[in-house]
C-alpha positions as CSV (number, residue, x, y, z in Angstrom):
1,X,71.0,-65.7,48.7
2,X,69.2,-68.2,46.5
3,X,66.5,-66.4,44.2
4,X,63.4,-68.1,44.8
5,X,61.2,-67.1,42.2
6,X,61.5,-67.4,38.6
7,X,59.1,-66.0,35.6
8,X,57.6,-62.7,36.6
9,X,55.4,-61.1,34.1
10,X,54.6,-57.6,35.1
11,X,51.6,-55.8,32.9
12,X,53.1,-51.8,32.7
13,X,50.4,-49.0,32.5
14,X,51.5,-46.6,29.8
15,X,49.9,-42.9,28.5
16,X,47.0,-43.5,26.1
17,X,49.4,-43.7,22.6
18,X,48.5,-40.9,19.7
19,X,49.6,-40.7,16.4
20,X,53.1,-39.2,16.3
21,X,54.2,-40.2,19.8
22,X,57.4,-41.4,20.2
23,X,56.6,-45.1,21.2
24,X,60.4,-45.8,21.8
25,X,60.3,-43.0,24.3
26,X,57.2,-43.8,26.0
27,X,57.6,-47.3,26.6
28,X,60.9,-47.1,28.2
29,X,60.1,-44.2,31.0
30,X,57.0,-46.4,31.4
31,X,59.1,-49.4,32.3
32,X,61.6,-47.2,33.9
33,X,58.8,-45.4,36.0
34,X,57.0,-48.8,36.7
35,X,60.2,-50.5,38.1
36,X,61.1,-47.0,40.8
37,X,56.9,-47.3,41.2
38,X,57.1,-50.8,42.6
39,X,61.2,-51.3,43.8
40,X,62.4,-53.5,41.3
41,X,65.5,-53.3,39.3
42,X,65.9,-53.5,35.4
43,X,68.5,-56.9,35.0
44,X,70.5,-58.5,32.3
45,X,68.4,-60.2,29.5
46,X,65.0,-59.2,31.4
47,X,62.3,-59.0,28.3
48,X,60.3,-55.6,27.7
49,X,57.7,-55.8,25.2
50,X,54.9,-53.7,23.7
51,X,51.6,-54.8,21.6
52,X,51.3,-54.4,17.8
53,X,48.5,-51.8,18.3
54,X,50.0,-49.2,19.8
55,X,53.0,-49.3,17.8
56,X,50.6,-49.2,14.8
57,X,48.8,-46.0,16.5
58,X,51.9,-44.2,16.9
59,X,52.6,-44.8,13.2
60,X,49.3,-43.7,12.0
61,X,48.7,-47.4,9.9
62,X,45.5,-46.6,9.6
63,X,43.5,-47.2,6.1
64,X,40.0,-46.4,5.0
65,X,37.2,-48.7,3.4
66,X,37.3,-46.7,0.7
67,X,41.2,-47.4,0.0
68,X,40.5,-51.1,0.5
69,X,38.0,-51.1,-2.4
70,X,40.3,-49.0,-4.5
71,X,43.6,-51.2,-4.0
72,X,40.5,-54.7,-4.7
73,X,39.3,-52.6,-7.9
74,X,43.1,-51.6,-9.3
75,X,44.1,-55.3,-8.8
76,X,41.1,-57.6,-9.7
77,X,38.2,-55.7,-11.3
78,X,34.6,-54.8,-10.6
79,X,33.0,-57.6,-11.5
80,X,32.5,-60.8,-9.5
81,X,34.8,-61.4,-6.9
82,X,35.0,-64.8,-5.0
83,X,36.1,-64.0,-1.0
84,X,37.1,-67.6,0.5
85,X,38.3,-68.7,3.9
86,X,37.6,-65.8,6.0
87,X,37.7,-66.1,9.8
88,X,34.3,-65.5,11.6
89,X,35.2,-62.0,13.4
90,X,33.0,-58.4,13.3
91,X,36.9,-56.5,14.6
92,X,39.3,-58.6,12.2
93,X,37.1,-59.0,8.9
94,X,33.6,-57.5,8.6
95,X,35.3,-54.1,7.7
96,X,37.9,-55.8,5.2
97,X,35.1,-57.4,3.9
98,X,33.2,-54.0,3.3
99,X,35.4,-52.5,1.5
100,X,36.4,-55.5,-0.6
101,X,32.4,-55.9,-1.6
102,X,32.4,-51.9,-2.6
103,X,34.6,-52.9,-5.5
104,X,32.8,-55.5,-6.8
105,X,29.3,-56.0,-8.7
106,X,28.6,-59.7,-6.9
107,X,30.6,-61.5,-4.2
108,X,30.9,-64.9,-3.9
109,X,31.6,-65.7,0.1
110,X,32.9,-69.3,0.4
111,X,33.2,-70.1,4.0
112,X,35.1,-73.2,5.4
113,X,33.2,-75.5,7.8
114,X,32.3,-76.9,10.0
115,X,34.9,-73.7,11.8
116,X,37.1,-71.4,10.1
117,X,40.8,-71.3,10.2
118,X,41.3,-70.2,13.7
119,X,38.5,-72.3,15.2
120,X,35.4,-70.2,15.1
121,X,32.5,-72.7,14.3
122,X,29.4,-72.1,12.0
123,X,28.6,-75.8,12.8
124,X,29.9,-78.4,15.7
125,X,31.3,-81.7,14.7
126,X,28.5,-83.5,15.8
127,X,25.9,-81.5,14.2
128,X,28.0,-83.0,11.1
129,X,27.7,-86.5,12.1
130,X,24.3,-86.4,12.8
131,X,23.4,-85.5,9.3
132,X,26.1,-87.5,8.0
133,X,27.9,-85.0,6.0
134,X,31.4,-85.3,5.2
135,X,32.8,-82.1,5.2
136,X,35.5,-82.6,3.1
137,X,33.5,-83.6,-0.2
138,X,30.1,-81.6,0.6
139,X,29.5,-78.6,-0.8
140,X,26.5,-76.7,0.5
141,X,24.3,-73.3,-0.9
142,X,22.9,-71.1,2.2
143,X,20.1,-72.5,1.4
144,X,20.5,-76.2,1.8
145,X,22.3,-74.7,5.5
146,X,19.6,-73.6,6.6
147,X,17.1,-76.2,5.5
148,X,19.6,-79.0,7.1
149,X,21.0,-76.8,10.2
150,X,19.1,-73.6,10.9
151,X,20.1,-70.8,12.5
152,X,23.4,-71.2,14.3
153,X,24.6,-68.0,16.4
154,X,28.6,-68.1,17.5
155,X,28.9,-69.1,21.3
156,X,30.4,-66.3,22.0
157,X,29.3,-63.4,20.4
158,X,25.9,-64.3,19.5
159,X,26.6,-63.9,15.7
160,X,25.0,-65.9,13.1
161,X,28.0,-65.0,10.5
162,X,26.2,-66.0,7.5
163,X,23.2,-63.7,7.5
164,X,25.9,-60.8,9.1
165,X,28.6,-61.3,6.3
166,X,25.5,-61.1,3.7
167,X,24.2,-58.4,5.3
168,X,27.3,-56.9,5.4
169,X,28.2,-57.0,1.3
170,X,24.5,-56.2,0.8
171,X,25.2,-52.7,2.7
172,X,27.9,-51.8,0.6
173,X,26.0,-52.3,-2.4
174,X,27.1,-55.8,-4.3
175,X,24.6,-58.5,-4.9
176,X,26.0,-61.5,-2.6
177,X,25.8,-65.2,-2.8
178,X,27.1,-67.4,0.2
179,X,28.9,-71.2,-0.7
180,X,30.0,-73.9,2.3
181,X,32.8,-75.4,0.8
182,X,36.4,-77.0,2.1
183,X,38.2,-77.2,-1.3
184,X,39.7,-73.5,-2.6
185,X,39.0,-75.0,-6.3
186,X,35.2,-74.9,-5.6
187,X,35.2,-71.2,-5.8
188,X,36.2,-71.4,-9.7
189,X,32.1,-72.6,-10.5
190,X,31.3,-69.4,-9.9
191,X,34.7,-67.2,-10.5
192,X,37.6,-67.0,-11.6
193,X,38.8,-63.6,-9.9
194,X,39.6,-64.7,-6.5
195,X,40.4,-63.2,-2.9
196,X,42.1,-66.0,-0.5
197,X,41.2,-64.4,3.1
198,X,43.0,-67.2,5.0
199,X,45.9,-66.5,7.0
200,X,48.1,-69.3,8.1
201,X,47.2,-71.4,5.3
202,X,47.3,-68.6,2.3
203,X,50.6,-69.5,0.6
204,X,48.9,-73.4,-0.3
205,X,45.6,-71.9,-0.9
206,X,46.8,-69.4,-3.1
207,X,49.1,-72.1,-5.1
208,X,46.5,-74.1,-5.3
209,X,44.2,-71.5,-7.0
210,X,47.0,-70.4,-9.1
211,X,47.6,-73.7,-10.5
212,X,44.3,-74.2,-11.3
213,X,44.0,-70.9,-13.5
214,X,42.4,-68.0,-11.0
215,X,43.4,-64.6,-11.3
216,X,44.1,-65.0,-7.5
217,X,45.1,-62.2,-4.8
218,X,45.9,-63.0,-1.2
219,X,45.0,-60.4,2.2
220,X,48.7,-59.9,2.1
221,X,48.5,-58.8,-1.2
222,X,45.7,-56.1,-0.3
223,X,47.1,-52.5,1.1
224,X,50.7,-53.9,0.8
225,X,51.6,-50.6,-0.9
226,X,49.7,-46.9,0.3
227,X,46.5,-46.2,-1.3
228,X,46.4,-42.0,-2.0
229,X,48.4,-42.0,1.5
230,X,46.7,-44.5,3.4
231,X,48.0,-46.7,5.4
232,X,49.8,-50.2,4.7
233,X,52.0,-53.2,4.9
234,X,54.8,-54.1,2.7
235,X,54.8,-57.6,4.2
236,X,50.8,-59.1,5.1
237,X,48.6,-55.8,4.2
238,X,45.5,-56.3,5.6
239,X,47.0,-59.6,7.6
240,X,46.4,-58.4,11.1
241,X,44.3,-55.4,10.7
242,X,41.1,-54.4,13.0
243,X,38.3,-52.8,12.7
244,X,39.0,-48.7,14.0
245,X,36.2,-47.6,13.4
246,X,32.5,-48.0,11.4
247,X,35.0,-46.8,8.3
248,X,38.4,-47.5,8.3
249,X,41.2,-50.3,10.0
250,X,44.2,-50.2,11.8
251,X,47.0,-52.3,10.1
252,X,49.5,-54.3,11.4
253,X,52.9,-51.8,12.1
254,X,54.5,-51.4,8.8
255,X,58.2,-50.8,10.4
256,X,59.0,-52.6,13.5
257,X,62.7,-53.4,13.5
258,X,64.0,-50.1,14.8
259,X,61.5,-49.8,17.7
260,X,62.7,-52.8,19.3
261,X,66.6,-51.5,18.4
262,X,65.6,-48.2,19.6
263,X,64.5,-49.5,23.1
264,X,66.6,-52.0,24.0
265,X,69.3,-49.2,23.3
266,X,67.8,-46.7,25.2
267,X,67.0,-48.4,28.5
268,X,70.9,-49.7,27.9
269,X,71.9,-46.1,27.9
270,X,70.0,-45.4,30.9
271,X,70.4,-48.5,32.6
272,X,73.4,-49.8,31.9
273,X,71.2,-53.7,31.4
274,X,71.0,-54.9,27.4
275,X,67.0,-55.9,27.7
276,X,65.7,-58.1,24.9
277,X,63.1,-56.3,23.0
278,X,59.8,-57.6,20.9
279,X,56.6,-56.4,19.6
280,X,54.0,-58.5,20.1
281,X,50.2,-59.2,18.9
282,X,48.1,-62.7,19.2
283,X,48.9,-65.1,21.3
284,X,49.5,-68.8,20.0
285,X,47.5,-71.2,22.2
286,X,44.2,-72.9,21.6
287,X,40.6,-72.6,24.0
288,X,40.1,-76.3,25.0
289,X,36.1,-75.7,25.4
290,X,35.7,-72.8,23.0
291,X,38.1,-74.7,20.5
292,X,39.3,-71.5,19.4
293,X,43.0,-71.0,18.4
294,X,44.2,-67.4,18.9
295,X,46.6,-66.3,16.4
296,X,44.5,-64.1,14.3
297,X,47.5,-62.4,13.2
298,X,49.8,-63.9,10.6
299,X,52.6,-63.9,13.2
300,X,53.0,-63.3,17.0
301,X,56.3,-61.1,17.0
302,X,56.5,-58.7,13.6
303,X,59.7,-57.4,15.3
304,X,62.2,-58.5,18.1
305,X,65.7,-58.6,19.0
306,X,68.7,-60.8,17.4
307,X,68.6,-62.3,21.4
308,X,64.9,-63.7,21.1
309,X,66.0,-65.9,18.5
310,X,65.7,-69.5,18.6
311,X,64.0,-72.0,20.4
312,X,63.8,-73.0,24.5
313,X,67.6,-75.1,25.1
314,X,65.9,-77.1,28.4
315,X,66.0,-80.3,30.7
316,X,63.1,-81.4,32.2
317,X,63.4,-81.8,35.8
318,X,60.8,-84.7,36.1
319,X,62.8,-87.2,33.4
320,X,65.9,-86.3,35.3
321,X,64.7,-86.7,39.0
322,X,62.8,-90.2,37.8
323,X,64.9,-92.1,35.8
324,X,68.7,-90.4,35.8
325,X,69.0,-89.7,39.6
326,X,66.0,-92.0,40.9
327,X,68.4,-93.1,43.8
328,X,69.1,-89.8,45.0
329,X,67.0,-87.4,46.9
330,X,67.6,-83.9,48.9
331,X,70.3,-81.8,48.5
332,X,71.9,-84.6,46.8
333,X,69.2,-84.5,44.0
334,X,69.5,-80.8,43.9
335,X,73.1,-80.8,43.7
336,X,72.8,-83.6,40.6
337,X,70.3,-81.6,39.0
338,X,72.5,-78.7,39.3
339,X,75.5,-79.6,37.5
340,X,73.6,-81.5,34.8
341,X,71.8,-78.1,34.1
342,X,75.1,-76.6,33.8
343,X,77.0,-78.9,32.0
344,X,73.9,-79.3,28.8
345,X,74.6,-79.1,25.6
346,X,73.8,-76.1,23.0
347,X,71.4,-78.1,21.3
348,X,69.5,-80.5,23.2
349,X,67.4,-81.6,19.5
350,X,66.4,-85.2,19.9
351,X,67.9,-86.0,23.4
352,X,65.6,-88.1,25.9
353,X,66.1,-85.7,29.2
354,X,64.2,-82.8,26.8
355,X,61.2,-84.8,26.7
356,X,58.1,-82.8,27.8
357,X,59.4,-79.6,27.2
358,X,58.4,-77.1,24.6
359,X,60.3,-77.1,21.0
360,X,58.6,-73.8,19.7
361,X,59.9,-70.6,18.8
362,X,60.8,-68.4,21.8
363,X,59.0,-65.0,20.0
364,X,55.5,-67.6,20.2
365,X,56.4,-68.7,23.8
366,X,57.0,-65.2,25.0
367,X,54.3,-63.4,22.9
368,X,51.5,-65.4,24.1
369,X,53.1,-65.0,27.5
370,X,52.2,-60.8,26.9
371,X,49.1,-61.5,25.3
372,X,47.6,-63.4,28.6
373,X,49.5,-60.6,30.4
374,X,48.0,-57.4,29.3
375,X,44.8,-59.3,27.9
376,X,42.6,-57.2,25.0
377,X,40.4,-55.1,27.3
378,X,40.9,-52.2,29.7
379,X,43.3,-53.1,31.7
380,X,45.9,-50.3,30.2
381,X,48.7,-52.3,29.6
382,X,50.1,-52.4,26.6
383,X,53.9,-53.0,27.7
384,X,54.9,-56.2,29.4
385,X,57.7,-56.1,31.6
386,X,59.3,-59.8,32.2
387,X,62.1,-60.8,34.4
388,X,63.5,-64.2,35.0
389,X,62.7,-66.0,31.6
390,X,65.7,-66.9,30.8
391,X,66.6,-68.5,34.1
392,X,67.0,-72.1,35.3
393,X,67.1,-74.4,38.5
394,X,71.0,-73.5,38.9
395,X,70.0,-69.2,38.9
């Protein structure tokens, strides 16, 4: 018979993970469990994956404020330190931001605006135009902020990031001194020792800084190497760390690859189906109210198997059904449809029938797919089961 559903996402309810669990392990009898549990069966090219954080837990990644401000010290000094482009968030920064400000005598916190990198706002566009500023030639002290805009609290959260980033360095002992500024180079009038915080954007930043003389170092470049045993990542450091607790962070999962190896082999073994495997953290998509884009992390898959590669290889249905086969309707239509599906091409790049659909990366696609799935909260899912992705019209 004709299978008449695609995508299924399934969130799977896993043990809480500890240091020194064997992840692999645990997320496939999870999935293994999950499918007896509900009467499904594992299939060909079905897509298991498990979040960042708990593959970080298992791995201990974990790092202390006080290793952050060693690793700040070692690399840039004790002096002033200018801290630009942070994103407005108490669980991804305020603790970086700690222990960067214990290493140093003053920091200089530039913050982008009217919103920070992922969309977080400080001001709204139209508070902008009504006082005619240009935000991409004004610069602005805390001062002139507040005499021009007040007190402005995040929707969300309630935060008013200025006073709570100040309040912030204050606690861990540096004198602080808060700039509003768009251009990296700005942060040179006050220093020239330098801490880009941005994430998507740090490799242009970061040239950009370097070119114009700054002793310059990156997130990425902070706790890429262990600190007296602390944790770390070789590849983006503090890039996709939260807060643990009051005192420390988790970081993102230092060693990813053979995870997703391990699994997809292991529920082969048992199974006899080759599953395609990836680790996933933020999802890429954007709040259309909130305006705030996701992808805190520097990437949405650190890990995932060769399969996952790529990008989507599909027809859309609509172009085909109203201009190619605009005559036909029924199981005529369906029958056209069908053997056009089948008979594509391996790269569809540029043709008109893949108008409308989706030309990103299938690791973005699917990640933010488990993100929505096992959301951030308490629903205990930290594996995401999905079957059907890979299908089409013709399945």
């Amino acid at each position: 018979m004709e299978r008449k559903v695609g995508t299924i996402s399934r969130g799977i309810r896993c043990p809480i993970i500890r240091e020194g669990d064997d992840i692999s392990s645990v997320v496939v009898n999870s999935v293994l469990e999950a499918a007896e549990s509900e009467g499904y069966e594992i299939r060909d090219r079905d897509i298991v994956a498990v979040t960042e954080s708990v593959v970080a837990r298992s791995q201990g990644n974990y790092a202390s404020v006080e290793a952050i401000s060693k690793d700040v010290k070692a690399k840039l000094g004790s002096d002033t330190i200018g801290v630009i482009f942070p994103i407005l968030s108490r669980n991804r920064f305020a603790i970086c931001l700690r222990g960067i400000s214990m290493a140093a005598k003053k920091i200089v916190l530039m913050l982008s605006f009217p919103r920070d990198e992922v969309g977080n706002q400080l001001l709204t566009e139209d508070q902008l135009d009504e006082a005619g500023i240009d935000p991409y030639s004004k610069v602005m002290s805390l001062e002139e902020y507040r005499e021009l805009f007040g007190e402005n609290k995040h929707p969300f959260t309630g935060v008013d990031y200025l006073a709570y980033y100040g309040e912030v360095i204050e606690a861990a002992g540096a004198e602080v001194e808060i700039v509003l500024a768009n251009h990296a180079t700005e942060i040179l009038n006050y220093t020239d020792k330098v801490i880009n915080c941005d994430i998507h954007t740090r490799k242009r930043t970061h040239r950009i800084l370097k070119d114009a003389g700054a002793t310059v170092l990156g997130m990425d470049e902070i706790l890429n190497a262990p600190v007296d045993g602390s944790g770390f990542n070789s590849k983006y450091g503090l890039l996709g760390s939260n807060k643990s607790t009051e005192d420390s962070v988790k970081l993102f999962p230092e060693s990813c690859e053979d995870v997703v190896l391990g699994i997809q082999k292991s529920i082969l073994d048992k199974t006899g189906k080759c599953v395609e495997v990836l680790v996933y953290g933020d999802g890429a998509f954007k709040d259309p109210v909130g305006k705030i884009w996701e992808l805190a992390d520097p990437v949405v898959s650190p890990a995932y198997t060769p399969g996952l590669e790529g990008t989507p290889n599909e027809l859309k249905l609509k172009y085909l059904a109203d201009n190619d086969f605009k005559e036909l309707s029924g199981e005529e239509l369906r029958e056209a449809i069908s053997a056009r599906i089948k008979e594509k091409d391996d790269n569809l790049v540029g043709k008109m029938e893949t108008e409308g659909t989706t030309p990103r990366r299938l690791t973005d696609l699917i990640g933010s797919l488990c993100d929505l799935t096992s959301g951030s909260g308490d629903k205990g899912t930290p594996v995401v089961h999905i079957q059907g992705y890979f299908d089409n019209y013709t399945n």
